[in-house]
C-alpha atoms as one frame of an Amber mdcrd trajectory, in Angstrom:
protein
 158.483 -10.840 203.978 161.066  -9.173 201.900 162.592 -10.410 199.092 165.867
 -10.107 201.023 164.585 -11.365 203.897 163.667 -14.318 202.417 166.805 -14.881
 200.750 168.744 -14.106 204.394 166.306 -17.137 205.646 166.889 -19.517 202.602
 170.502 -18.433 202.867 170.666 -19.668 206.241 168.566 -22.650 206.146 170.780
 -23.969 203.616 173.739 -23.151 205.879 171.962 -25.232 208.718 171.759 -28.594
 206.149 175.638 -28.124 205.574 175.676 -25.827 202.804 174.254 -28.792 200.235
 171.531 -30.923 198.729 171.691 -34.183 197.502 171.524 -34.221 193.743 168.524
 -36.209 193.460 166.454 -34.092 196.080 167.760 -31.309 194.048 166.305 -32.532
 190.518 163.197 -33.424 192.362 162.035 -30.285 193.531 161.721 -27.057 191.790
 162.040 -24.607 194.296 164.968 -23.804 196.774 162.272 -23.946 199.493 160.866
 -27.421 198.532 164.547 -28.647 198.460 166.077 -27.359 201.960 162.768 -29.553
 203.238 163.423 -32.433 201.432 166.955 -32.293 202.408 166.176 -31.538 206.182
 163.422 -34.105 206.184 166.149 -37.013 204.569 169.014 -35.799 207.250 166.165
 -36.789 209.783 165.415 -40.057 208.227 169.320 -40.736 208.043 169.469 -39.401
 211.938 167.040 -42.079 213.109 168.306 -44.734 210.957 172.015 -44.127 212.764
 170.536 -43.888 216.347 169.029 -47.430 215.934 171.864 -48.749 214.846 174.030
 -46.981 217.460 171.469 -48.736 220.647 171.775 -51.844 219.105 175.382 -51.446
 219.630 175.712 -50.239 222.793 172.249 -50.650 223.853 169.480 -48.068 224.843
 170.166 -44.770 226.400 168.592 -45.368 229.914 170.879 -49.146 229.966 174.071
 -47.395 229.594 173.723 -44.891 232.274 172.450 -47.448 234.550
């Protein structure tokens, strides 16, 4: 992969997480690379921690169309 390639793919990965990393992620890991993953993987954890909160709101998806 080119060297401009990659930074096309970095460029837009980074685009993808909202254009930023959390400061600690980003003092954690060295490389851009390891960083957009952390990031990604932490947006996930945040994802799933919001869902569960949401269904015990309104309850599970399959109740509510019911």
């Amino acid at each position: 992969m080119s060297v401009g390639t990659l930074d096309s793919n970095l460029s837009r990965a980074l685009e993808l997480l909202g254009g930023s990393i959390d400061p600690d992620i980003a003092d954690t890991y060295s490389s851009l690379e390891s960083r957009i993953l952390a990031q990604a993987l932490e947006n996930v954890e945040i994802a799933e921690q919001r869902l569960r909160a949401i269904q015990k709101l309104v309850g599970d998806f399959e109740e509510v169309l019911a």
